[in-house]
N, C-alpha and C positions, 0 to 999 in steps of 0.2 A: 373555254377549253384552252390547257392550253400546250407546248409545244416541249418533245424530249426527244434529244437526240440519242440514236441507240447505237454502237458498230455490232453490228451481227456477223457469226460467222458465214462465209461461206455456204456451208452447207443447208443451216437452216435460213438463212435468206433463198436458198430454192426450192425451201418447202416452206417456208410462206410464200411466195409467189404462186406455188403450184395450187396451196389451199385456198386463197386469194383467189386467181383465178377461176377453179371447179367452185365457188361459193357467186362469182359474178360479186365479187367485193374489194372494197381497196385493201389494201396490206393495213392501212392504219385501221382497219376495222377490225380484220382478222385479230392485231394486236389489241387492240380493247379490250375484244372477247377474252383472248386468252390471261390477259390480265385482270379480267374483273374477274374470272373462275379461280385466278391462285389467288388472289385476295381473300376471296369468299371461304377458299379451303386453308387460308391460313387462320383468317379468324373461327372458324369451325375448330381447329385442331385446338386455338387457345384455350376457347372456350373448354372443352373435352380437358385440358392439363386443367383448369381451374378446377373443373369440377374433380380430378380428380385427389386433388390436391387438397377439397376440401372432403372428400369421401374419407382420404387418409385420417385427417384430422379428428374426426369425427366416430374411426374407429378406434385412435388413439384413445379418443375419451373414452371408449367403453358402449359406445354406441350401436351398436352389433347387434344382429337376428338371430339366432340359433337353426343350424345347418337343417337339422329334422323339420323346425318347424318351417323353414322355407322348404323343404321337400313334400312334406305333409300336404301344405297349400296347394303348390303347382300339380301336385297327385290329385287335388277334389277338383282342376279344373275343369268345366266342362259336366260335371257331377249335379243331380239334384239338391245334392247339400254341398255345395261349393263353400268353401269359408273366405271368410276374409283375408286380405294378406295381414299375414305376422307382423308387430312393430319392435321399433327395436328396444333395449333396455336402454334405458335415458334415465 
Protein backbone atom coordinates (compact mmCIF):
# COMPACT_ATOMS: atom_id res chain seq x y z
CA UNK A 1 0.00 0.00 0.00
CA UNK A 2 1.22 2.83 -0.51
CA UNK A 3 1.36 6.49 0.91
CA UNK A 4 -0.46 10.13 -0.62
CA UNK A 5 -0.38 13.13 0.70
CA UNK A 6 -3.65 15.13 0.39
CA UNK A 7 -4.17 19.18 1.89
CA UNK A 8 -7.84 19.14 2.46
CA UNK A 9 -10.06 21.80 3.01
CA UNK A 10 -11.08 22.90 6.21
CA UNK A 11 -14.41 22.08 5.99
CA UNK A 12 -14.32 18.77 4.65
CA UNK A 13 -11.51 17.45 6.88
CA UNK A 14 -14.56 17.94 9.52
CA UNK A 15 -16.71 15.94 7.80
CA UNK A 16 -14.33 13.34 7.32
CA UNK A 17 -13.50 13.20 10.79
CA UNK A 18 -17.19 13.39 11.61
CA UNK A 19 -17.83 10.31 9.05
CA UNK A 20 -14.68 8.64 10.42
CA UNK A 21 -15.76 8.71 13.62
CA UNK A 22 -19.92 7.69 13.35
CA UNK A 23 -18.36 4.76 11.00
CA UNK A 24 -15.65 3.76 14.16
CA UNK A 25 -13.08 4.13 11.20
CA UNK A 26 -9.85 5.77 10.37
CA UNK A 27 -10.13 8.91 8.09
CA UNK A 28 -7.60 6.77 5.63
CA UNK A 29 -10.44 4.26 5.39
CA UNK A 30 -13.30 6.55 5.01
CA UNK A 31 -10.85 7.94 2.07
CA UNK A 32 -10.34 4.41 0.25
CA UNK A 33 -13.97 4.18 0.30
CA UNK A 34 -14.78 7.15 -1.04
CA UNK A 35 -12.17 6.84 -3.69
CA UNK A 36 -12.56 3.42 -4.84
CA UNK A 37 -16.56 4.42 -5.37
CA UNK A 38 -15.41 7.67 -7.79
CA UNK A 39 -13.12 5.25 -9.43
CA UNK A 40 -15.63 2.80 -10.07
CA UNK A 41 -18.18 5.55 -11.32
CA UNK A 42 -15.54 7.05 -13.49
CA UNK A 43 -14.81 3.85 -15.17
CA UNK A 44 -18.81 3.11 -15.51
CA UNK A 45 -19.43 6.55 -17.15
CA UNK A 46 -16.29 5.73 -19.67
CA UNK A 47 -17.57 2.74 -20.32
CA UNK A 48 -21.26 4.33 -21.07
CA UNK A 49 -19.39 7.24 -23.61
CA UNK A 50 -17.62 4.15 -25.36
CA UNK A 51 -20.67 2.54 -25.94
CA UNK A 52 -22.09 5.35 -26.88
CA UNK A 53 -19.81 6.28 -29.25
CA UNK A 54 -20.09 3.16 -30.81
CA UNK A 55 -24.05 3.24 -30.98
CA UNK A 56 -23.42 6.53 -32.87
CA UNK A 57 -21.32 4.79 -35.28
CA UNK A 58 -23.24 2.28 -36.07
CA UNK A 59 -26.33 4.30 -36.67
CA UNK A 60 -24.10 6.35 -38.89
CA UNK A 61 -23.78 3.00 -40.89
CA UNK A 62 -27.37 2.55 -41.44
CA UNK A 63 -27.80 0.35 -38.60
CA UNK A 64 -31.12 1.37 -37.18
CA UNK A 65 -34.53 -0.59 -36.03
CA UNK A 66 -37.49 1.05 -37.31
CA UNK A 67 -39.53 3.11 -34.53
CA UNK A 68 -42.94 0.99 -35.27
CA UNK A 69 -41.28 -2.16 -35.19
CA UNK A 70 -39.66 -1.41 -31.72
CA UNK A 71 -43.13 -0.25 -30.66
CA UNK A 72 -44.91 -3.07 -32.00
CA UNK A 73 -42.56 -5.42 -29.98
CA UNK A 74 -42.61 -3.69 -26.48
CA UNK A 75 -46.59 -3.62 -27.29
CA UNK A 76 -46.69 -7.90 -27.53
CA UNK A 77 -44.68 -7.83 -24.19
CA UNK A 78 -46.04 -9.69 -21.73
CA UNK A 79 -48.74 -11.12 -24.56
CA UNK A 80 -49.18 -14.81 -25.53
CA UNK A 81 -47.79 -14.19 -28.82
CA UNK A 82 -44.93 -11.89 -27.65
CA UNK A 83 -42.53 -11.55 -30.73
CA UNK A 84 -39.08 -11.34 -30.91
CA UNK A 85 -37.13 -8.08 -30.74
CA UNK A 86 -36.76 -6.42 -34.12
CA UNK A 87 -33.13 -6.40 -35.62
CA UNK A 88 -31.65 -3.95 -37.22
CA UNK A 89 -30.97 -3.40 -40.96
CA UNK A 90 -27.32 -4.26 -41.45
Amino acid sequence: MSVTTVRLQAEVEQHLEAIASRLHRSKGWVINQALSEYIEKQQREQERWQQTLEAMESAAQGKVVDAGEVQDWLNSWGADNERDAPESGR
